[in-house]
N, C-alpha and C positions, 0 to 999 in steps of 0.2 A: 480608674484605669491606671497600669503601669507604664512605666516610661518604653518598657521593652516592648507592648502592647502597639505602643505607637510607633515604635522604631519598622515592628515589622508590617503596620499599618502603610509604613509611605516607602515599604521596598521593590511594591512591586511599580513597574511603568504603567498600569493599566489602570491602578487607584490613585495615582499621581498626576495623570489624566483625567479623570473620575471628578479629583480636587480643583483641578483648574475649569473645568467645566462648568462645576457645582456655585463655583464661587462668583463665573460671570451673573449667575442667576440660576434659580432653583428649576431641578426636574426633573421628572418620572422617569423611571428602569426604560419602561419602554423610549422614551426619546432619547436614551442616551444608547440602547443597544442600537437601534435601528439608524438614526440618523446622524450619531459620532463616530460611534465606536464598533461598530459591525460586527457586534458580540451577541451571542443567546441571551435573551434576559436573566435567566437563571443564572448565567457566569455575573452578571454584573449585580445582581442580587445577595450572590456569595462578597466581591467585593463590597459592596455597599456595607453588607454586613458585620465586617472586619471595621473598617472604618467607622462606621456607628457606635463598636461597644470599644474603639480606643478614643472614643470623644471627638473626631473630627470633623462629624457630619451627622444635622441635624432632621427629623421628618416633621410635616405637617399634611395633613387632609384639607383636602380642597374639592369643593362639587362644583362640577360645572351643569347649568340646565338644574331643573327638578326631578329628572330619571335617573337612573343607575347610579354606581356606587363611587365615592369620591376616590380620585386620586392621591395617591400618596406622594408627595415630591420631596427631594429631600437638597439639602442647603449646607452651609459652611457651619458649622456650630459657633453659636455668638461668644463662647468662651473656650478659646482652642488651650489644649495643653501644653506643656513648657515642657522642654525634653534637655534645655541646657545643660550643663554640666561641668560645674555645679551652676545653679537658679542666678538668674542675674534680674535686676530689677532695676533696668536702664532708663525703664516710662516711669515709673516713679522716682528717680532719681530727677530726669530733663524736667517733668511735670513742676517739680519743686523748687528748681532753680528758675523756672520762668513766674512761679508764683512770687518769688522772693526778692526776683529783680524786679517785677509788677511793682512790689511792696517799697523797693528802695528809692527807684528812680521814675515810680511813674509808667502809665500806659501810654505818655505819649511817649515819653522819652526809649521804653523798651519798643514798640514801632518802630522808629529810627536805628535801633541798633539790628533787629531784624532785618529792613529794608536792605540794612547798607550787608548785611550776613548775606540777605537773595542776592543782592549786584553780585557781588563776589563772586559767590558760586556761579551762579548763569555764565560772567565774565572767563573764568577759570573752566568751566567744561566747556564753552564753543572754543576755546583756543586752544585747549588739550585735544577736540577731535577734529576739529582745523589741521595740528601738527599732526598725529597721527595717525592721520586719515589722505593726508596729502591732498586737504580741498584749496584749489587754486580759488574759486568763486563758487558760494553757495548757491546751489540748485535747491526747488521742492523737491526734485530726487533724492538730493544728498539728503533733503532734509527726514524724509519718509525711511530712506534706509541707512543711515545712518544714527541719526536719531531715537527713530519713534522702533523700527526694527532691528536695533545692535543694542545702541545705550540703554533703552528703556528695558528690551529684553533681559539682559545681562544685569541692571538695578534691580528686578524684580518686579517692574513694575503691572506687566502684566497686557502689555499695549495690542490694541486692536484696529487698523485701518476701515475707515466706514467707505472712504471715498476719499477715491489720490486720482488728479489730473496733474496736467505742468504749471496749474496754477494754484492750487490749491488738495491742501490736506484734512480732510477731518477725522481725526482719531480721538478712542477712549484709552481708557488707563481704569484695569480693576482693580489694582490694587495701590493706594495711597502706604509711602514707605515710610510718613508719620503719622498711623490712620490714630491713635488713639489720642495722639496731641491733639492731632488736626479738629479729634471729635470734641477733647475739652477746652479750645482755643481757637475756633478755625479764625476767626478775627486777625490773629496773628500767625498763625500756621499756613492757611490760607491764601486770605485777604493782604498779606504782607510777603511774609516769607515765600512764597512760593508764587506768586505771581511776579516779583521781582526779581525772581531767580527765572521766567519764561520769559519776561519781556526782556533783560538783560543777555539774556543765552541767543536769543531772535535778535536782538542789534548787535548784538557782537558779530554772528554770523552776518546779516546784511541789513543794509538798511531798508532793504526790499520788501520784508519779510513784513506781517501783519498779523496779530493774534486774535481769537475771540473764545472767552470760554462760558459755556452753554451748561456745564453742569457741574457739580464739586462732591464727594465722598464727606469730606467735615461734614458739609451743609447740610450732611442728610441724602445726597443723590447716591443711586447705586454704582454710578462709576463717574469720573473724569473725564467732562470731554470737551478737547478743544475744536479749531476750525485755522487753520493757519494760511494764510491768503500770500501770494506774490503778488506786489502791487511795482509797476512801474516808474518807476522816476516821472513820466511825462504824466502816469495818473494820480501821481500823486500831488501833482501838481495843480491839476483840476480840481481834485478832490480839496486840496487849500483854500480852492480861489469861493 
């Protein structure tokens, strides 16, 4: 496929839609006319179509039952194309310097420098949307719409609310914004960096605040998902005892 192939691949809003869709999880014309996108199958067939021979999206058959004929579903292609310009080769570049500093100083020692990389950041974005945002005292609200529905939206990350009370959040994340470190590294993409950059972003906003994550993109899961709890001072105190 051409680069210009894909340019006019992701012009239109309707296959751009299509993409984000496809990419929570795989699926059929029919479930995406009738119950997304309130299209004819035929229209969204023609997009499909465009999208398929610029390389963005992939099919498999699937049969459900022993009758009738498999369904066709269709998914994010496991190797998207590059439309930079010019080509930049930024994963292999980060890839190399983490194997290099592995090499110089050690795994535990590159850990550590990670860790103290996640405080940072965590530290540095709850106090940029703190200022910003003019939160006198972090709310679960602040945390849901601000957070998981501004910042996350705007990084790309892709955020999806399962369930928001005044006490708690549980939200996914489809798309991981180091997903291919993360796959050759989650140990430290993960496991360090990124979970030091949640739990730091969460006590900076409050100390209220309580995190649990249930799935991970490196690890193999199809999305990220956390559960972010408001725990009380008085039940936190219980919970000590």
């Amino acid at each position: 496929m051409s680069k210009l192939e894909v340019i006019r691949a992701l012009s239109s809003e309707v296959r751009l839609e299509i993409l984000k869709l496809v990419y929570q999880k795989p699926r059929d014309i029919e479930d995406l006319a009738r119950n997304h996108l309130k299209l004819q199958p035929i229209t969204i067939r023609h997009h499909i179509q465009i999208m398929h021979e610029a390389g963005l999206v992939e099919s498999y058959e699937e049969r459900k039952g022993t009758a009738g004929r498999p369904k066709t579903y269709y998914r994010i292609a496991e190797k998207l194309p590059m439309i930079n310009f010019p080509s930049r080769r930024y994963f292999d570049l980060s890839k190399a310097i983490l194997n290099h500093v592995g090499l110089k100083i050690g795994e535990k020692k590159t850990m550590e420098i990670l860790a103290d990389v996640g405080n940072e950041l965590g530290k540095e974005t709850a106090d940029y949307l703190t200022m910003t945002n003019d939160v006198k005292q972090w709310t679960m609200k602040d945390f849901a719409e601000i957070f998981i529905e501004k910042y996350l939206v705007e990084a790309g990350a892709e955020p999806e609310i399962i369930k928001k009370s005044n006490s708690r959040v549980k939200y996914r994340t489809h798309n991981c914004l180091f997903f291919e470190l993360a796959q050759k590294t989650p140990n430290l993409m993960c496991d360090v960096l990124h979970n030091n950059f949640h739990s730091t972003l969460l006590k900076t906003m409050s100390n209220n605040f309580k995190d649990s994550q249930t799935s991970c993109m490196g690890h193999g899961s199809a999305c990220c998902e956390h559960t972010v709890e408001w725990i009380p001072e008085k039940n936190k105190t219980n919970i000590s005892k």
